[in-house]
N, C-alpha and C positions, 0 to 999 in steps of 0.2 A: 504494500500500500504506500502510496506518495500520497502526500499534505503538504500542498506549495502557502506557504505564510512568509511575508516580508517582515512587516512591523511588530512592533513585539506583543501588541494587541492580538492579532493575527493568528503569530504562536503561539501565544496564550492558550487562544479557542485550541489550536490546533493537537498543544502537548496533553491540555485536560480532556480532550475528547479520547486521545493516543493513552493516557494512563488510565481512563474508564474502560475502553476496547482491552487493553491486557490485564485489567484485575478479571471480566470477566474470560478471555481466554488468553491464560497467560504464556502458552509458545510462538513463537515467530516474533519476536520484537525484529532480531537483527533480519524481517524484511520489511519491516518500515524504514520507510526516509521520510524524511522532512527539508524539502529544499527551500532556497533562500536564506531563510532564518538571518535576514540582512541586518535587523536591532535586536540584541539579546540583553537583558538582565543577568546579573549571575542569576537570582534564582531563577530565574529557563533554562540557566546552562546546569543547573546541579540538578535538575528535574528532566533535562533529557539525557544528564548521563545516568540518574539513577533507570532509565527506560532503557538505556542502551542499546536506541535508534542513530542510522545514520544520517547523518547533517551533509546534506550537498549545496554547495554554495558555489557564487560564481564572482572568480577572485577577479574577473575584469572588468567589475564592478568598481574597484577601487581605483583603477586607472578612469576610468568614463566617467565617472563623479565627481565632484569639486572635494578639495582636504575639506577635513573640518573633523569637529569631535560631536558625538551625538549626545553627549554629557555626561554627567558623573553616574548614573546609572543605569543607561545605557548603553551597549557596545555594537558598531559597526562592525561588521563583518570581520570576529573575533577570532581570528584563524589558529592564533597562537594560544588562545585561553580554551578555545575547544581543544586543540591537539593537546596542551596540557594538561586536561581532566580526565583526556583517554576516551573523550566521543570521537567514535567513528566518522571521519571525514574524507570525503568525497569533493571534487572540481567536476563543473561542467562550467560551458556556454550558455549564455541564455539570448541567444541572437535570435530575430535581430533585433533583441532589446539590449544585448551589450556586445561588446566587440566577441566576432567569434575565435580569434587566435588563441589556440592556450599556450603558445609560447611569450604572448601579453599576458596570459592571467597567471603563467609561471612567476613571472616579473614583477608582477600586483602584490604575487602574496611574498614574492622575498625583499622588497622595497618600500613596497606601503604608496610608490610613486602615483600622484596623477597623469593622465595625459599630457599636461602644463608642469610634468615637472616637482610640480609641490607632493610635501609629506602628509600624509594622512595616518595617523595613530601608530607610529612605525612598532610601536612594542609589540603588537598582533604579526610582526612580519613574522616566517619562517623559512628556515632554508628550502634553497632549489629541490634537493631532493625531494627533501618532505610534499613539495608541492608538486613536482614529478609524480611524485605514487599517487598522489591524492587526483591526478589526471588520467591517470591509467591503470593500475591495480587495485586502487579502494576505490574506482570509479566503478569499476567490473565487479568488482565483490556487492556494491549500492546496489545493483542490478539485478542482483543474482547469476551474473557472467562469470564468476571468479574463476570457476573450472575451467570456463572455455577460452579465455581471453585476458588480456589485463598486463599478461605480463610474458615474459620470453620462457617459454617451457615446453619439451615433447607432451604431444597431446595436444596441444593449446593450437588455437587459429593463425597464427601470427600475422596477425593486422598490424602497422606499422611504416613508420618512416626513418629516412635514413636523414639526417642534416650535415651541415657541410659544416662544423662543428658540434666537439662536446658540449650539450649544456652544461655538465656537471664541471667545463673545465674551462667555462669564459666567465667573467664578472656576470653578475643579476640585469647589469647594465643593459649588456649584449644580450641577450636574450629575441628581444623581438626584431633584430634584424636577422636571427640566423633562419638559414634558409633550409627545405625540404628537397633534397636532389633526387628522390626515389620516395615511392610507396608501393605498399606492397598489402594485397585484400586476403586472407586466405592462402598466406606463402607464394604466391602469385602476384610478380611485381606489374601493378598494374598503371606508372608513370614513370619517368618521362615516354 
């Protein structure tokens, strides 16, 4: 089940409906998601990790929107207070309501950068990697793809691109100019 909520209004509704649904049947939390989840309180983040639902967000959100702080008790798209209380997180696009590159919204979430440059709550940043997996293996597992896809493994589909640099091996900086020299659908390079 997905329950898309932005505001933390939203989530509200969203998490006490999600903790009603699993007191009365309490298997399957880990295939609930909750995407957006763009303004958090702590208590929404300590109530959705007591649910231990996954949170898909979309880190190129914080490039497309102006800095700013959503105040003292509320958190914008909290990347680094979710990954530290151990909720499951997940990256997608949310085009074409925000930029669809995730090599932007890799950059979003280890910078905190806007479009213009400017800082937005950088403490929420998180390393490249971290947001690497969160675009590709915890993106598959939100889905319930984890078996099939997600990540480089016998068995596995291997969907995939090849860049014309390491991300893991350029500054956060570099990021959205590096470029896609190959892709490949089902081990079948299907570009250039």
């Amino acid at each position: 089940m997905t329950c898309h909520a932005i505001g933390n209004l939203g989530v509200e509704t969203c998490v006490g409906a999600i903790e009603d649904a699993l007191r009365r049947e309490p298997t399957g939390a880990d295939r609930v998601r909750l995407d957006h989840a763009m303004f958090l309180t702590r208590d929404l983040i300590e109530r959705i990790k007591a649910l231990g639902i996954w949170v898909v967000v979309q880190p190129a959100f914080v490039h497309d929107l102006s800095a700013g702080n959503a105040g003292e008790e509320i958190r914008r798209l909290p990347f680094r207070t979710l990954r530290d209380a151990g909720i499951p997180l997940a990256f997608s696009s949310d085009f074409p309501c925000g930029t669809l590159s995730p090599l932007v919204g890799i950059y979003a979430a280890a910078t905190r950068r806007t479009r213009s440059g400017e800082a937005s709550e950088v403490e929420e940043a998180i390393p490249v990697r971290a947001a690497l997996e969160a675009y590709t293996i915890n993106a598959a597992r939100a889905g319930g793809l984890g078996q099939e896809c997600g990540s480089l493994e016998p068995g596995k589909r291997a969907d995939l691109i090849v860049l014309d640099r390491n991300p893991l091996e350029v500054s956060p900086e570099e990021l959205p100019r590096l470029k896609v020299v190959r892709t490949f659908v089902a081990g079948q390079e299907v570009w250039p």
